[in-house]
N, CA, C and O of each residue as an XYZ file, in Angstrom:
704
protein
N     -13.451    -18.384     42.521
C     -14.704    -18.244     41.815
C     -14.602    -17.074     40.852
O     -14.016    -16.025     41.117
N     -15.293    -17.376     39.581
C     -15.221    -16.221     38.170
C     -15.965    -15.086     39.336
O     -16.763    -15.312     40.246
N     -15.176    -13.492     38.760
C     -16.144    -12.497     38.747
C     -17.134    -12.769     37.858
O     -17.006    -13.696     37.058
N     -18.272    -11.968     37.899
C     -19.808    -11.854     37.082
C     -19.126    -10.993     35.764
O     -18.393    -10.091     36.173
N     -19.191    -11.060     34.611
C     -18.926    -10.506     33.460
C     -19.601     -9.835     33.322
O     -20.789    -10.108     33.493
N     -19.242     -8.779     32.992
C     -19.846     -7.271     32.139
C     -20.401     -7.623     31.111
O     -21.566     -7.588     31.507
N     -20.455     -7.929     30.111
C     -20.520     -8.953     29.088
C     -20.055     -8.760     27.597
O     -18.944     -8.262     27.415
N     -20.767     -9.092     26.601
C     -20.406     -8.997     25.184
C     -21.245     -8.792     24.033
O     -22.263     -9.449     23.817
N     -20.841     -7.949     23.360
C     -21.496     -8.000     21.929
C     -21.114     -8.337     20.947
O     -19.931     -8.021     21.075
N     -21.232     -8.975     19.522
C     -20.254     -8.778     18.332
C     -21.618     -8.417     17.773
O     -22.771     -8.556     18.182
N     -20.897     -7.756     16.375
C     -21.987     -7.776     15.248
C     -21.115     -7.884     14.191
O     -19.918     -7.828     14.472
N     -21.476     -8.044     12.885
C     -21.169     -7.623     11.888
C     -20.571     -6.843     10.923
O     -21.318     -6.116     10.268
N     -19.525     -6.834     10.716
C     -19.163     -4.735     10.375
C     -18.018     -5.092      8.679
O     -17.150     -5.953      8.538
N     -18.485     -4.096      7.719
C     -17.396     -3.931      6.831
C     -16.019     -3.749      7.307
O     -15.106     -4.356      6.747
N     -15.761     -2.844      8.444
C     -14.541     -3.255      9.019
C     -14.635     -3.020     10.866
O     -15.296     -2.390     11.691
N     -13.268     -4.185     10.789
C     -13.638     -3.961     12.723
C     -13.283     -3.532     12.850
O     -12.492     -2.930     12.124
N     -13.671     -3.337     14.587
C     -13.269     -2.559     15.305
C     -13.544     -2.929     17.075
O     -14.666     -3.437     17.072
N     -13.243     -2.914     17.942
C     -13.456     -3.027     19.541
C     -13.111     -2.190     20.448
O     -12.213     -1.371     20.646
N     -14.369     -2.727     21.141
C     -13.928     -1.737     22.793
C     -13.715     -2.950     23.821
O     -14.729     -3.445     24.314
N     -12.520     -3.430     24.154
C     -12.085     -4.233     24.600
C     -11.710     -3.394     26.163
O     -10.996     -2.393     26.130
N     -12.313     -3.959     27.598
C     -12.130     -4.120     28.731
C     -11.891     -5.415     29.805
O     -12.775     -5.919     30.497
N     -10.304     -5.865     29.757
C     -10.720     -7.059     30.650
C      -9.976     -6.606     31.479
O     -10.458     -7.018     32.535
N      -8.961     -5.922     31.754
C      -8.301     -5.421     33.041
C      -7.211     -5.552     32.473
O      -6.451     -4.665     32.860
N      -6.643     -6.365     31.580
C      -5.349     -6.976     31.070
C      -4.955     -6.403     29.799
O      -5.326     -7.118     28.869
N      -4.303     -5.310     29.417
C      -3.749     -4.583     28.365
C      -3.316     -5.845     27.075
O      -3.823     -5.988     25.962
N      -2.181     -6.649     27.748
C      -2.194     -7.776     26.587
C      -3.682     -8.095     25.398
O      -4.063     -7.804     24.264
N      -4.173     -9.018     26.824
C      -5.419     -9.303     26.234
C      -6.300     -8.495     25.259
O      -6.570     -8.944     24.146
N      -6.753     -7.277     25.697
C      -7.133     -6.463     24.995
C      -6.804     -5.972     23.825
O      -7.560     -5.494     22.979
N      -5.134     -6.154     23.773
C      -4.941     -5.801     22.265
C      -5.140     -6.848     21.528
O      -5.237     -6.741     20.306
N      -5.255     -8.354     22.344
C      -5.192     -9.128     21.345
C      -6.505     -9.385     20.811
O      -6.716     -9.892     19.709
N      -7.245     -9.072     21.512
C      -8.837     -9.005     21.328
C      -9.490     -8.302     20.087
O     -10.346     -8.531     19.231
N      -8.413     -7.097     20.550
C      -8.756     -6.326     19.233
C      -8.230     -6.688     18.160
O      -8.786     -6.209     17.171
N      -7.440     -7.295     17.974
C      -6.374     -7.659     16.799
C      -7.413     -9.119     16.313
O      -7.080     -9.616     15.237
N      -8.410     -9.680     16.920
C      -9.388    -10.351     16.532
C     -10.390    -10.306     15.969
O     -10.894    -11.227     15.326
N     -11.100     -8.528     16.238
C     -12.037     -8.379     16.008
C     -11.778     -7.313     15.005
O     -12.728     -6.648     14.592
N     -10.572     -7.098     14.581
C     -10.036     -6.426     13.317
C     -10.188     -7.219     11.906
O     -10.794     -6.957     10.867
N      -9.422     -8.240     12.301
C      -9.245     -9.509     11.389
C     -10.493    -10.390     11.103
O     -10.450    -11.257     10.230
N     -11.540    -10.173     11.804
C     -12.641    -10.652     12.137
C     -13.561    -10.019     11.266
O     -14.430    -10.697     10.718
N     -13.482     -8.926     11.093
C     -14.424     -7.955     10.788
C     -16.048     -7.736     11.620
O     -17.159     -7.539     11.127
N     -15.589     -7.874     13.129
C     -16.610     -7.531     14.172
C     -16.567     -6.123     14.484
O     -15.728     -5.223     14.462
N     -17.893     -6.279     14.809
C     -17.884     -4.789     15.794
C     -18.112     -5.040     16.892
O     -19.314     -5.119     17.143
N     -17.121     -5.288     18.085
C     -17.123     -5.946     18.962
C     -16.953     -5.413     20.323
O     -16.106     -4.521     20.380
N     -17.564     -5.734     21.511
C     -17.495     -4.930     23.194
C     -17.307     -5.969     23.779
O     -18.020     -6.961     23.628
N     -16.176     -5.896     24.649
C     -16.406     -7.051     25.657
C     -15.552     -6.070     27.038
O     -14.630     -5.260     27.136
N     -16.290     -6.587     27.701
C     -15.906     -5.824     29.103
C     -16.036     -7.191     30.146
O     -16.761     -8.136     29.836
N     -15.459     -7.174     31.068
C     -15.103     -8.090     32.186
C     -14.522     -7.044     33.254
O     -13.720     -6.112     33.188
N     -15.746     -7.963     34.864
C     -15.536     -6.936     35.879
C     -14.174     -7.158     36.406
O     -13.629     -8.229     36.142
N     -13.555     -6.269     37.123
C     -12.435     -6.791     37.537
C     -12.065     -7.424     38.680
O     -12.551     -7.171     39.783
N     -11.016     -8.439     38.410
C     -10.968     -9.566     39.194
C      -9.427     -9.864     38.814
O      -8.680     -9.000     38.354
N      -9.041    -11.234     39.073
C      -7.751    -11.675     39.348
C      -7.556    -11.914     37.383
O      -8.415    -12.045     36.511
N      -6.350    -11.890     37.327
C      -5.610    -11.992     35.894
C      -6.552    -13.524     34.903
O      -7.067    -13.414     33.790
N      -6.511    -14.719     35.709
C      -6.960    -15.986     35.809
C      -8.437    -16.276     35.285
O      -8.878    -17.012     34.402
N      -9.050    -15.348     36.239
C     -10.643    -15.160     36.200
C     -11.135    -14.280     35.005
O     -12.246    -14.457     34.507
N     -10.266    -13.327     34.567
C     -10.732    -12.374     33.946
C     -10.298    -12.916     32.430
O     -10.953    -12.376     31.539
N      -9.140    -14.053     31.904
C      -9.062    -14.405     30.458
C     -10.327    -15.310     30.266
O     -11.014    -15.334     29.245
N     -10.497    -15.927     31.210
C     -11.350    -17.288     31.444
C     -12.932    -16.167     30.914
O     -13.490    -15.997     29.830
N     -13.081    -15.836     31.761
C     -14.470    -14.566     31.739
C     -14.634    -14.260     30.087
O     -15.556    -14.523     29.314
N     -13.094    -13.463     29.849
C     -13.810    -12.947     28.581
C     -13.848    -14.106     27.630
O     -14.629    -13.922     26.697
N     -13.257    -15.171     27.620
C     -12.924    -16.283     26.439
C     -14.363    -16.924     26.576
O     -14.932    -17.210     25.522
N     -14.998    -17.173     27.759
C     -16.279    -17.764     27.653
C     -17.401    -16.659     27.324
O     -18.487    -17.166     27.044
N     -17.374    -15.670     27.307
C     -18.561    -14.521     26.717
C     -18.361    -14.104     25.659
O     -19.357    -13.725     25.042
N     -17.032    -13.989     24.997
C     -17.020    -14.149     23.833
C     -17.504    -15.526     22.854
O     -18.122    -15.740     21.812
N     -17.056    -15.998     23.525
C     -17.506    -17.180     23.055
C     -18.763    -17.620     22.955
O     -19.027    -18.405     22.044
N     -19.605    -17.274     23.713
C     -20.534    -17.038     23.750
C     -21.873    -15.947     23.056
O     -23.101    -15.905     22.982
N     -20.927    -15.338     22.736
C     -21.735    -14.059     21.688
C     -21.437    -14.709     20.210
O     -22.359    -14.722     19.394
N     -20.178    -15.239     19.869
C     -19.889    -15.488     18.379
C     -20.669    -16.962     18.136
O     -20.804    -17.448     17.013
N     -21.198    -17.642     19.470
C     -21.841    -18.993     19.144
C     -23.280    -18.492     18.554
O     -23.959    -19.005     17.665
N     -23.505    -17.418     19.276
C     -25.133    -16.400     18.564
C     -25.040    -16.114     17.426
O     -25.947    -15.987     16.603
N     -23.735    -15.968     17.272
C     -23.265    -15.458     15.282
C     -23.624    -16.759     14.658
O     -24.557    -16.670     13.860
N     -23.240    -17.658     14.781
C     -22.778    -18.832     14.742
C     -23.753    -19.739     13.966
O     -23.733    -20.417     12.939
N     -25.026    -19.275     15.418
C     -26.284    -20.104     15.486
C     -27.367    -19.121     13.769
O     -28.265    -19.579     13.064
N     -26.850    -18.091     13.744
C     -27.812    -17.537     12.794
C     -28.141    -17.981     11.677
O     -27.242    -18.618     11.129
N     -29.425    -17.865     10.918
C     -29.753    -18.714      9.648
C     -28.705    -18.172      8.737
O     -28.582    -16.948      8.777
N     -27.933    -18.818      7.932
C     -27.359    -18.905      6.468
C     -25.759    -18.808      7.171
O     -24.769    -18.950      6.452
N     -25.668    -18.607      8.325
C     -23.821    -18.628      8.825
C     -23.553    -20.014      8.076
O     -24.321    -20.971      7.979
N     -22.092    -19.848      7.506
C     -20.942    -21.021      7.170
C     -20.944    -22.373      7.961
O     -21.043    -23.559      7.646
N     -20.765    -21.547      9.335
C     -20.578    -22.188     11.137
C     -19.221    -23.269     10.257
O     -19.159    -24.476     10.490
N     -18.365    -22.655      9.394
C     -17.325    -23.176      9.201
C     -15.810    -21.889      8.464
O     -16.012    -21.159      7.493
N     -14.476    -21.941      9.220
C     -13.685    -21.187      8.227
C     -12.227    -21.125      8.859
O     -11.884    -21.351     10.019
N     -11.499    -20.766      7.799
C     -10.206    -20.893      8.140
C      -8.906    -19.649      7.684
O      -9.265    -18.812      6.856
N      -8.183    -19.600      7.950
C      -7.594    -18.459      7.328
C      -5.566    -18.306      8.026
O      -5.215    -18.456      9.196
N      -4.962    -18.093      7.228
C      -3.593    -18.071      7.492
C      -3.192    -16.283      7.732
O      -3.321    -15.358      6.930
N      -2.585    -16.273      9.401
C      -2.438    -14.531      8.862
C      -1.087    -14.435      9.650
O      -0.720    -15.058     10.646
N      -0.337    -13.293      8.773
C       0.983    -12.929      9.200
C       1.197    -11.769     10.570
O       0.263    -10.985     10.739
N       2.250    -11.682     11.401
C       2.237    -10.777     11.940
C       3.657    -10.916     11.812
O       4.074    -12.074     11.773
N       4.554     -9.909     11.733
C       6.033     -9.563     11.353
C       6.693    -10.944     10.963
O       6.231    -11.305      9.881
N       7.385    -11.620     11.342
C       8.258    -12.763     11.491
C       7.349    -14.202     11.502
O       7.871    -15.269     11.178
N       5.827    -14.092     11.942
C       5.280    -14.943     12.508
C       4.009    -15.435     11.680
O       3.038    -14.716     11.443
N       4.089    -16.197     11.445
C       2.972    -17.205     10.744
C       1.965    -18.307     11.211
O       2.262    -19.501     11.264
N       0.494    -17.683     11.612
C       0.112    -18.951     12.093
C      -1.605    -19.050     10.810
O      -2.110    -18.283      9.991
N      -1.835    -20.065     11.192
C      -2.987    -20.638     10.723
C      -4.114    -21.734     11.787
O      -3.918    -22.739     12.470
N      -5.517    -20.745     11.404
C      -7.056    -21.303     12.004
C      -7.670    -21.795     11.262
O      -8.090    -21.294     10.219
N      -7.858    -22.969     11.692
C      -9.023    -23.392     11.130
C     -10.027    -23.847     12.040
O      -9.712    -24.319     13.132
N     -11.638    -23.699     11.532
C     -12.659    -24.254     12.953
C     -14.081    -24.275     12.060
O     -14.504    -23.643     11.092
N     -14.576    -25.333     12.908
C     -15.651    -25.171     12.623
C     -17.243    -25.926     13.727
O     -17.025    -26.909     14.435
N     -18.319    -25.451     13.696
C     -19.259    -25.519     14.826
C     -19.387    -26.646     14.698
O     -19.602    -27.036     13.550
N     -19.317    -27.604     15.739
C     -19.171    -28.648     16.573
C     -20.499    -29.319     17.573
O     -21.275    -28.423     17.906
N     -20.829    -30.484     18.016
C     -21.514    -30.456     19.216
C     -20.668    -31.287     20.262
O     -21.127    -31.555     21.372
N     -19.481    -31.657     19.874
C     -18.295    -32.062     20.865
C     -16.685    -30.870     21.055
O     -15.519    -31.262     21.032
N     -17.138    -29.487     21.220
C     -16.355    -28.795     21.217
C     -14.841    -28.819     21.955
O     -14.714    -29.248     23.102
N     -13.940    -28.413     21.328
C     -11.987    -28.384     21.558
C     -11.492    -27.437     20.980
O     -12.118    -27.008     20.011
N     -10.143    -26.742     21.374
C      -9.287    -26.532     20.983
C      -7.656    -27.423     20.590
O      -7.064    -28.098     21.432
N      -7.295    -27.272     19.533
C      -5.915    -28.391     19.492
C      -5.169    -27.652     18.554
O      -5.550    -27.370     17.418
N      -3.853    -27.281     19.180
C      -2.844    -26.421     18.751
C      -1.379    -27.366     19.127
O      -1.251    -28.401     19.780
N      -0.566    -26.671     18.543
C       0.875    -26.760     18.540
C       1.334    -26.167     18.947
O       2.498    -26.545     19.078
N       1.079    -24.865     19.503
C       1.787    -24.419     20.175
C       1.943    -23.919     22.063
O       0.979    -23.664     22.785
N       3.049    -23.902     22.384
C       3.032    -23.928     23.932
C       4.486    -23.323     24.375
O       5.617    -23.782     24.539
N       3.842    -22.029     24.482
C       4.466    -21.424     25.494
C       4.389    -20.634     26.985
O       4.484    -19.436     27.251
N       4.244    -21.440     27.569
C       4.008    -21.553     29.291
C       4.584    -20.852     29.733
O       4.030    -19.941     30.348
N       6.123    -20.924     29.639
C       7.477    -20.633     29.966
C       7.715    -19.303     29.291
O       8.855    -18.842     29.348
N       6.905    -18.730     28.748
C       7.219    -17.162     27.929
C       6.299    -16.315     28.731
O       5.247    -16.763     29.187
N       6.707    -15.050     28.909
C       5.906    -13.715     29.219
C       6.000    -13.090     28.439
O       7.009    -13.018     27.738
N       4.896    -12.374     28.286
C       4.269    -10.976     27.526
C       3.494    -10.371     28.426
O       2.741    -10.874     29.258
N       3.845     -8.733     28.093
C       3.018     -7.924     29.206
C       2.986     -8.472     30.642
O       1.862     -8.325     31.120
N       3.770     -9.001     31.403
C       3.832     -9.515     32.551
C       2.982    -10.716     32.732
O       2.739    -11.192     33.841
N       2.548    -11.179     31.641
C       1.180    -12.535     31.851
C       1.914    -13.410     31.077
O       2.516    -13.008     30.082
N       1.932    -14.905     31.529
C       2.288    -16.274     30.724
C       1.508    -16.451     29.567
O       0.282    -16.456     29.678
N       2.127    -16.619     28.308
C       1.769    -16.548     27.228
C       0.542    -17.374     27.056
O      -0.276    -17.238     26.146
N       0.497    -18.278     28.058
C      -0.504    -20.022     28.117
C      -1.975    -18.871     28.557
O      -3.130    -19.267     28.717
N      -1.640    -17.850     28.640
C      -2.760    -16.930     28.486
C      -3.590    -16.863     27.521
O      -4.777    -16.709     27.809
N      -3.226    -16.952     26.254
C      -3.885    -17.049     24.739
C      -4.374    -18.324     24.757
O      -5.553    -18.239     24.414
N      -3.969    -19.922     25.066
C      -4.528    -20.723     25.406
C      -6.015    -20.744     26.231
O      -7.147    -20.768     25.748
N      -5.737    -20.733     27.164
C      -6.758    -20.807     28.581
C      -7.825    -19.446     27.962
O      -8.723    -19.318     28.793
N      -8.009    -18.422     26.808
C      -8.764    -17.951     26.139
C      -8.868    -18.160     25.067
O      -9.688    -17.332     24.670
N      -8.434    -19.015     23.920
C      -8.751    -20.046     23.135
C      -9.630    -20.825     23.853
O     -10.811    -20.488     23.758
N      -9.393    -21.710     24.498
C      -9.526    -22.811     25.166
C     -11.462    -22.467     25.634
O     -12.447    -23.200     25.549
N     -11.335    -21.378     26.000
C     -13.338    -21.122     26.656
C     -13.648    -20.345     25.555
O     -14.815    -19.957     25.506
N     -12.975    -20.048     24.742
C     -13.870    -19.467     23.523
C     -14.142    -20.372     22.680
O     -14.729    -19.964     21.677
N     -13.890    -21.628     22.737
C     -14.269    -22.640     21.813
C     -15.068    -23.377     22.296
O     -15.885    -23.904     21.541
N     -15.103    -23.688     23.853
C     -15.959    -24.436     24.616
C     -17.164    -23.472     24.208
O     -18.046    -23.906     23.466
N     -17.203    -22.204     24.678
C     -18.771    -21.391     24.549
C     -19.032    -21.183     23.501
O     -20.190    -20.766     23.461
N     -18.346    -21.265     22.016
C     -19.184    -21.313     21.231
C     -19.206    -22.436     20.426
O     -19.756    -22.210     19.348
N     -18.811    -23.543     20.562
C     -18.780    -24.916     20.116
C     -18.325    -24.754     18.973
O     -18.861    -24.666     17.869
N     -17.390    -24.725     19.288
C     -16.034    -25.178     18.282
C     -15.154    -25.918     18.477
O     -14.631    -26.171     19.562
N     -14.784    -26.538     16.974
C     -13.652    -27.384     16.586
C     -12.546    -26.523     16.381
O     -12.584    -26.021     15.258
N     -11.444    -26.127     17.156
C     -10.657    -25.019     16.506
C      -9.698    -25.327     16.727
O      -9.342    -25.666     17.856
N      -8.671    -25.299     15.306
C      -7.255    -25.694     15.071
C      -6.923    -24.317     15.381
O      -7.670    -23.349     15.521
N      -5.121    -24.450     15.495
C      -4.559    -23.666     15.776
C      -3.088    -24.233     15.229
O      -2.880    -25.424     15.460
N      -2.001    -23.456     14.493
C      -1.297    -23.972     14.711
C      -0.356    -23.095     13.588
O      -0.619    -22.831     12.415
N       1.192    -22.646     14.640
C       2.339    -21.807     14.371
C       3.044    -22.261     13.442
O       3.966    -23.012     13.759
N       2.868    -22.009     12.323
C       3.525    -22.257     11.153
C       5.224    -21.908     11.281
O       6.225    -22.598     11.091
N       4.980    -20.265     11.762
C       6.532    -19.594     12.081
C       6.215    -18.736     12.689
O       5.045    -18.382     12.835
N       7.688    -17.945     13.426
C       7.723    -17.737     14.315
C       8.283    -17.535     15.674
O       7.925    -18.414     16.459
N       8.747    -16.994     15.972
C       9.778    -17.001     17.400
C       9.601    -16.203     19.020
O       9.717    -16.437     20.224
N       9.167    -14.902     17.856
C       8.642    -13.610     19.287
C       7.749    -13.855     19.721
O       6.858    -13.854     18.872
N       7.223    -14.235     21.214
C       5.965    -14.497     21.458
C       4.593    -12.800     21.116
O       3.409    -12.669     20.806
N       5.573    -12.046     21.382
C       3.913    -10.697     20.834
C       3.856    -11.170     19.472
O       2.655    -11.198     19.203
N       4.620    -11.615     18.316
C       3.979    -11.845     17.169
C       3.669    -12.829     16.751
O       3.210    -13.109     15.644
N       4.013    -13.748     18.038
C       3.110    -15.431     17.598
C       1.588    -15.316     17.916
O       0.716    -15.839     17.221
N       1.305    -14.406     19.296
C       0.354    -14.457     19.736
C      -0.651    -13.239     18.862
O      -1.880    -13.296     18.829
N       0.088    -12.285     18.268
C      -0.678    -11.413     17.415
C      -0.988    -12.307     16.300
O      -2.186    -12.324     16.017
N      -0.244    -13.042     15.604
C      -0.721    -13.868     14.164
C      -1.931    -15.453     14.790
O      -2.481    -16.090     13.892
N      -2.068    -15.685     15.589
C      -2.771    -16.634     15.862
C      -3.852    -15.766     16.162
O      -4.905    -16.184     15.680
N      -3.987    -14.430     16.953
C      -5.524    -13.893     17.051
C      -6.015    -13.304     15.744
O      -7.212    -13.065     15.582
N      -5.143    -13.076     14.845
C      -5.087    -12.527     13.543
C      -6.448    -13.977     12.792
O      -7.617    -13.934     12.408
N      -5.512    -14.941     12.913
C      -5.892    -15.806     12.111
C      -7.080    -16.445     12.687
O      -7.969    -16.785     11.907
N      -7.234    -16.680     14.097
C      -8.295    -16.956     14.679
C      -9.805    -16.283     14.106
O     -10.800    -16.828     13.628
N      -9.362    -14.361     14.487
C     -10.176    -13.737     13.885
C     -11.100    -13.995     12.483
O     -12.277    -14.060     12.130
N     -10.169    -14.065     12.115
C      -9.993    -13.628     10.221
C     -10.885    -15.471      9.793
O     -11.470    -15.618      8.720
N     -10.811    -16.416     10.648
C     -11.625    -17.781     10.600
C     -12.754    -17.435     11.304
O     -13.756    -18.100     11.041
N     -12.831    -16.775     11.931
C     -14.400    -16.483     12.858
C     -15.219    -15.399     12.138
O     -16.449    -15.377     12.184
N     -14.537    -14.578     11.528
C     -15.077    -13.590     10.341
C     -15.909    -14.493      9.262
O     -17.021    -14.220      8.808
N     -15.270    -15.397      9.023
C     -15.165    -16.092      7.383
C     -17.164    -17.378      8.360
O     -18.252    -17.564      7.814
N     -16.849    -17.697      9.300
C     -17.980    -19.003      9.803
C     -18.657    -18.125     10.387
O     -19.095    -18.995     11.140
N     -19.302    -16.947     10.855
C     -20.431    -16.285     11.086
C     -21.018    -15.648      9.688
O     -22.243    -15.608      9.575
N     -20.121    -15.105      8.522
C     -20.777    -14.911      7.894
C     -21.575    -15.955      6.844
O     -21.438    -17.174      6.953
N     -22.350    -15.393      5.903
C     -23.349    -16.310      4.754
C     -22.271    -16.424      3.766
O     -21.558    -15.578      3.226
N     -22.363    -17.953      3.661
C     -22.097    -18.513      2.271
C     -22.216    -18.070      1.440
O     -23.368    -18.448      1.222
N     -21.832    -17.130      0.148
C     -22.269    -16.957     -1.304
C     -22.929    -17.908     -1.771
O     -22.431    -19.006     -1.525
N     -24.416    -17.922     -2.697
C     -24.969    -19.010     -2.905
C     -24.157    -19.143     -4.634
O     -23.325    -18.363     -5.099
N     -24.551    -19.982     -5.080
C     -23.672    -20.652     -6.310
C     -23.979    -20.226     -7.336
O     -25.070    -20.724     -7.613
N     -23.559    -19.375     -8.334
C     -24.913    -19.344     -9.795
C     -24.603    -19.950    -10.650
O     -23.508    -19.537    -11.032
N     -25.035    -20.970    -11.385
C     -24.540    -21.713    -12.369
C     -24.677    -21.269    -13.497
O     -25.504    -20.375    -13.679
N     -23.842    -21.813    -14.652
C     -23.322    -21.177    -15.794
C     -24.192    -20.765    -16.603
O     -25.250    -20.822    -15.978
N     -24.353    -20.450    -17.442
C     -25.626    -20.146    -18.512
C     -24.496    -19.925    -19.717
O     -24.006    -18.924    -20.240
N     -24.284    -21.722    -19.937
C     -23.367    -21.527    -21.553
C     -24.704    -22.648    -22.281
O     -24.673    -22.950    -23.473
């Protein structure tokens, strides 16, 4: 059974920044490396509990706070974005849904980082799209090291969740 979550905030910010607590150092940086690219100002804390419980925890309260972004009058609730991390190239695209998924290409089960199976970034993909109803692509362009596959996919994740909470520019037409 999930521990009870501490919970979450995002807001808005010219540039991000987070206070990321899930028990899991990985996670956390990658969190932050989301809410950088994101341009959130973002808290998420999760009580502590087993490795399992605690990606699951924060992927659904996050998810859950950016569906509040999400839901606000004039949001996109659509965006996408390609971002690099050393060697590694991935690209997000997503957008708000009422039959929410994640669907990626990539899978690495069989890899560790920070002592946690990489299918870690999954299984928090995976409830951050369920809680905030999303359609969200995913998918490793390039790439080999798993810290910089998994840094350029939260990169790009981010940097698409930045782009669908905020307002559309409205259009001004020409005056020739």
């Amino acid at each position: 059974m999930d521990e009870n979550p501490a919970g979450a905030r995002v807001a808005l910010a010219a540039v991000g920044a987070a206070n990321v607590s899930t028990g899991l150092p990985v996670l956390d940086h990658l969190v932050t490396e989301l809410a950088r690219a994101a341009r959130f100002k973002l808290a998420l804390e999760v009580m502590p509990g087993g490795a399992d419980e605690a990606v699951g925890a924060a992927g659904r309260m996050l998810g859950e706070a950016i569906g509040e972004r999400l839901s606000a009058p004039g949001a996109a609730g659509r965006g996408s974005a390609l971002a690099p991390a050393d060697e590694a190239l991935a690209l997000a695209a997503l957008e708000r849904v009422s039959e929410p998924r994640l669907v990626t290409n990539v899978d690495f089960s069989d890899q560790r980082v920070g002592g946690l199976g990489t299918d870690v970034a999954a299984r928090f993909l995976e409830e951050l799209a369920q809680a905030a109803g999303l359609n969200l692509h995913v998918r490793l362009v390039e790439g080999t090291d798993p810290q910089h596959v998994l840094a350029a996919i939260f990169k790009a994740v981010g940097a698409a969740l930045g782009q669908a909470c905020r307002s559309v520019p409205e259009a001004k037409e020409d005056e020739s």
